[in-house]
C-alpha positions as CSV (number, residue, x, y, z in Angstrom):
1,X,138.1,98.7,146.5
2,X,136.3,99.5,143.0
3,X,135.9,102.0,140.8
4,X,132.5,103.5,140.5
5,X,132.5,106.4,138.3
6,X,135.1,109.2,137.1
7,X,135.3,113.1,138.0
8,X,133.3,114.7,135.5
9,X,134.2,118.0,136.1
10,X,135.8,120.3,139.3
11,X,134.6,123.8,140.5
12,X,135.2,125.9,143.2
13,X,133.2,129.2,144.2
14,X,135.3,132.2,144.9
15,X,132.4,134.2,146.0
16,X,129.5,132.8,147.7
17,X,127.0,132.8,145.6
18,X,128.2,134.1,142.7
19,X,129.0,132.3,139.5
20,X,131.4,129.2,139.9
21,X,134.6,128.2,138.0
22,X,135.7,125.2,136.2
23,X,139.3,124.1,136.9
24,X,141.1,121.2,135.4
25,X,142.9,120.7,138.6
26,X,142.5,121.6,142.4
27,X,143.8,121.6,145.9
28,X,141.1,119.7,148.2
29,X,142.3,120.2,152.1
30,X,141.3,119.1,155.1
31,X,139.3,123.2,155.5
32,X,137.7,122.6,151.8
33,X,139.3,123.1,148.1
34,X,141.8,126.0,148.0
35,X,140.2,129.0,146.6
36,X,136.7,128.3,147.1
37,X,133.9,130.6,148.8
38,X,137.0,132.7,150.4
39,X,134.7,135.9,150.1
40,X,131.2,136.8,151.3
41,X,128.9,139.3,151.9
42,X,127.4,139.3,155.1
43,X,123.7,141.1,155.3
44,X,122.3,143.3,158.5
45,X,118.8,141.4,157.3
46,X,120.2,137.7,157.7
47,X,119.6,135.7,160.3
48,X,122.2,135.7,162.8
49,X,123.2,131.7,162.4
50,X,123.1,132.2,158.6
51,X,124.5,135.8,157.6
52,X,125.4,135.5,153.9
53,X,123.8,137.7,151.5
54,X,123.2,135.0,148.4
55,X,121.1,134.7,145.8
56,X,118.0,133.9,147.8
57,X,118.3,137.6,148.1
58,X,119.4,138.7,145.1
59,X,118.6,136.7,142.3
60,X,121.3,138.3,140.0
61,X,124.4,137.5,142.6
62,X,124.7,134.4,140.2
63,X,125.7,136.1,137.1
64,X,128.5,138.0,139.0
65,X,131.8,136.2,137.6
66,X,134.7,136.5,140.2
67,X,138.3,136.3,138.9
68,X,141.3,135.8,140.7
69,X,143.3,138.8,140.0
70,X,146.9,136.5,140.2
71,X,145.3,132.6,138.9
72,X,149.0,131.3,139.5
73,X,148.8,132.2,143.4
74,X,144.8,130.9,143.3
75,X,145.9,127.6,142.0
76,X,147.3,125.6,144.9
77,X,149.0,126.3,148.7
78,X,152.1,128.2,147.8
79,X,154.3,125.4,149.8
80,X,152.5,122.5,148.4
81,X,155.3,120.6,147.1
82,X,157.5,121.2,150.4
83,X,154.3,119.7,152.2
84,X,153.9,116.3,150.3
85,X,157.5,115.6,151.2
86,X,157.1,116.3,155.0
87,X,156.0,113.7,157.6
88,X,152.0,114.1,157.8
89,X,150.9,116.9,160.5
90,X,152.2,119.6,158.0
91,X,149.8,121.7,156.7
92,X,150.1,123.6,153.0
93,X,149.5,126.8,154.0
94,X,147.7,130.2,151.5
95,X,149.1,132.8,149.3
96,X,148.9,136.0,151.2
97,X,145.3,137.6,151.1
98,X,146.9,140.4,148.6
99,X,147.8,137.4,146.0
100,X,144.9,136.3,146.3
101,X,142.6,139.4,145.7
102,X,140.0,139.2,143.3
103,X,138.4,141.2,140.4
104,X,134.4,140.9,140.0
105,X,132.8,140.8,136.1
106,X,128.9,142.4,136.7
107,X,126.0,141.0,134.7
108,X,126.7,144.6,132.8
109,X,129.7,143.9,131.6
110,X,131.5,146.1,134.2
111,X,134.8,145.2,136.3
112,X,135.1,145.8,139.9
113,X,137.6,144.7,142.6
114,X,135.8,143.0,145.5
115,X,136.7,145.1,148.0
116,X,135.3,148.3,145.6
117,X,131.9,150.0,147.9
118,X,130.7,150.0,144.1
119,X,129.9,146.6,144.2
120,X,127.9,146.6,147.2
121,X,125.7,149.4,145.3
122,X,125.8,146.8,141.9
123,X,124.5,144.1,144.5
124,X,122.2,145.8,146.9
125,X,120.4,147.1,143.3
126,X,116.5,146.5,142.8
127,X,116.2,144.5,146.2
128,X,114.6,145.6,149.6
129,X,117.5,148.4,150.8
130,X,116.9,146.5,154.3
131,X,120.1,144.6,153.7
132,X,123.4,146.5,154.9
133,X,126.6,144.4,153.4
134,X,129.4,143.6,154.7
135,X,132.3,142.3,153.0
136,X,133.8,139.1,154.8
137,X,137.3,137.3,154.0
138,X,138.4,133.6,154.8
139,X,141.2,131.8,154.6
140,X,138.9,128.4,155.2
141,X,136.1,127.9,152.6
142,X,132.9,129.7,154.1
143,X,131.2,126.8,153.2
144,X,127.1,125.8,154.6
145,X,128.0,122.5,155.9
146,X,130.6,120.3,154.9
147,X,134.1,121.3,153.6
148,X,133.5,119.4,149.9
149,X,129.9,118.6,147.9
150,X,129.8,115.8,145.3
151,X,127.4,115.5,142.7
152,X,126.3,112.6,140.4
153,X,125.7,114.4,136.3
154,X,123.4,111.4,136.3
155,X,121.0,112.6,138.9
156,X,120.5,115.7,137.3
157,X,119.5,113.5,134.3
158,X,117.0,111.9,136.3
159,X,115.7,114.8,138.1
160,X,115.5,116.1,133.9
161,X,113.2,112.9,133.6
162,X,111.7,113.5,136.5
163,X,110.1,117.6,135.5
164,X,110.5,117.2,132.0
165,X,113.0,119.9,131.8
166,X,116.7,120.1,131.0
167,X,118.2,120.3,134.3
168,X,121.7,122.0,134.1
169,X,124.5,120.2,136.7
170,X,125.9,124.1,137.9
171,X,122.2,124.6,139.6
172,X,123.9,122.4,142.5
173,X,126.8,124.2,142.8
174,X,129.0,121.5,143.7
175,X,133.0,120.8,144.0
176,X,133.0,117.7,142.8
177,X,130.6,116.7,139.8
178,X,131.0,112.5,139.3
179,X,130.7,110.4,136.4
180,X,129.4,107.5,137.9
181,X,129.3,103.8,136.3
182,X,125.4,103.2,137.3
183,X,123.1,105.3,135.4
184,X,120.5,105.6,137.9
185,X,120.6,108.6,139.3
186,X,121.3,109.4,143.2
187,X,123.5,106.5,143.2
188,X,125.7,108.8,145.3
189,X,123.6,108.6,148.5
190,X,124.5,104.8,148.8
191,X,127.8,106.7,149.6
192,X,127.0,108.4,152.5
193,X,128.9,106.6,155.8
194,X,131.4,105.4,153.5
195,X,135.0,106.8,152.0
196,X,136.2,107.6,148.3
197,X,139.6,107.9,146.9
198,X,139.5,110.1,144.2
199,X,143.0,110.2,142.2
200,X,145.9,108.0,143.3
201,X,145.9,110.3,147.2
202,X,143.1,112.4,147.9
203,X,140.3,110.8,150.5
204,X,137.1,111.9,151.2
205,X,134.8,110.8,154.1
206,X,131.1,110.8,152.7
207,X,129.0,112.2,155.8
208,X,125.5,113.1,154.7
209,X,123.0,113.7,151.7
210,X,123.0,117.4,150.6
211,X,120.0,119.2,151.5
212,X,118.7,121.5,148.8
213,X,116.9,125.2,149.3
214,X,116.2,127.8,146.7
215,X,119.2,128.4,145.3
216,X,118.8,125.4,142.7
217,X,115.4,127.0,141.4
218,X,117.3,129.7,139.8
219,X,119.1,129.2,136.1
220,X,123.2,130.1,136.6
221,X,122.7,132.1,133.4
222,X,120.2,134.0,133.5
223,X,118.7,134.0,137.5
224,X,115.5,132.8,136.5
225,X,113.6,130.8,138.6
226,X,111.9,127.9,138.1
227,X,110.3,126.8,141.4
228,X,109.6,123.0,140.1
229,X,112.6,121.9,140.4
230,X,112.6,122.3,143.8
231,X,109.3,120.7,144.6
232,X,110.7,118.0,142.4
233,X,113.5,117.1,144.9
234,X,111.3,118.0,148.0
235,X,108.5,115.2,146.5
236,X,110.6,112.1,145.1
237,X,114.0,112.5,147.1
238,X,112.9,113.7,150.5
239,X,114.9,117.5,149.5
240,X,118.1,115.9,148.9
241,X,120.7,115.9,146.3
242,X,123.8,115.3,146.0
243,X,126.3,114.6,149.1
244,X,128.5,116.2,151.3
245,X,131.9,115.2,152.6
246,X,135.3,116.1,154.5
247,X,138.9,115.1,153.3
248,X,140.5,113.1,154.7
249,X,143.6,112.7,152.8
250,X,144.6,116.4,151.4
251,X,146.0,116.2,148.0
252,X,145.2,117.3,143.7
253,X,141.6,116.6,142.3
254,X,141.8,116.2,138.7
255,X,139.7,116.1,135.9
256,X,139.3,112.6,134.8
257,X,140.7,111.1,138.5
258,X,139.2,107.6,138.9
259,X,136.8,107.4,141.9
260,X,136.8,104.4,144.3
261,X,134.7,102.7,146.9
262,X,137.0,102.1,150.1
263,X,134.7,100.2,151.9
């Protein structure tokens, strides 16, 4: 068992698609990290095995900042210390969906509670009126694929050597952004079929490279796109980055945890 990098930083994504937040700690469960992608909009113009309105859509969803209205009840399973000190097969369990109700801060400056029809107008602005949105709600992370993502900081470096740009780390929009000892860059796909303990409890299953669309074109600040990138990962990484897992050992992520190779 050896260490291989550090967490660099943890996020989880309230809204799908819409802008991220940095946590110091969070709750990683067998469903995904507590708190993350628990809202969506679904879109009468999406395809029917991939419904989300995002910001392939609407470039600005990314500059939407969603804020849990109560952050104490959006920090970790309300029974998580009965949990730990229960014979495994117990499950922490949510805050009820009125704790954990969120408020959304517009690219305007504006403030406006998710469930508010005023958003949908705010969202469905200056894009083909084709899409008809729906507000979904989740207790298990709506998530594309896997229940956690993990990124390497260093392969954004590379990929930053790679275009000539300065590639920011949130365009991946992971959980989980490592720190890893190699400097390489994509040393994270060597994980894939094999497990990491992260922190003294928590263990992840790595299951598969990420494969990347769009989304990572566009600048989490201002929406702007920058199609290169893209091409980029399609050329020299076969349109991968980063990796996807599934916990196997619930528990606390923290900032700084010490990440190990099981085997």
């Amino acid at each position: 068992m050896s260490i291989v990098g550090t967490v660099e930083s943890l996020w989880r994504y309230p809204v799908k698609s819409m802008r991220g937040e940095e946590l110091d700690e969070m709750f990683a469960g067998y469903a995904g990290v507590y708190g993350d992608r628990l809202f969506a909009f679904k879109s009468s113009a999406a395809p029917k095995a991939f419904p989300y309105f995002t910001g392939r859509e609407q470039h600005q969803l990314l500059r939407y900042r969603p804020r849990f209205r109560y952050p104490d009840k959006a920090a970790r399973p309300v029974n998580l210390t009965e949990a730990d000190s229960m014979p495994p097969g117990v499950n922490p369990v949510p805050a009820d969906p009125a704790e954990l109700m969120l408020d959304v801060e517009t690219p305007d400056g504006k403030t406006i509670a998710i469930d508010n029809p005023a958003l949908i107008d705010s969202l469905r602005a200056d894009i083909d009126q084709e899409h008809q949105l729906k507000l979904l709600r989740s207790d298990r992370a709506m998530t594309d694929c896997r229940p956690l993502s993990l990124f390497a900081v260093q392969s954004a470096e590379k990929l930053g050597e790679e275009t000539g740009m300065n590639v920011d780390k949130r365009r991946f929009r992971a959980n989980v952004y490592l720190d890893l000892t190699s400097s390489r860059g994509f040393t994270e796909d060597a994980f894939v079929g094999r497990s990491l303990r992260i922190g003294s409890k928590v263990v992840i299953s790595v299951l598969e490279r990420d494969p990347r669309c769009a989304m990572i074109t566009l600048d989490p600040d201002t929406a702007e796109k920058t199609p290169a990138l893209l091409k980029k990962v399609a050329q020299a990484h076969s349109g991968m980055a980063g990796v996807y897992g599934a916990i196997m050992i619930e528990g606390m992520l923290r900032k700084g945890d010490a990440v190990r190779l099981l085997d």
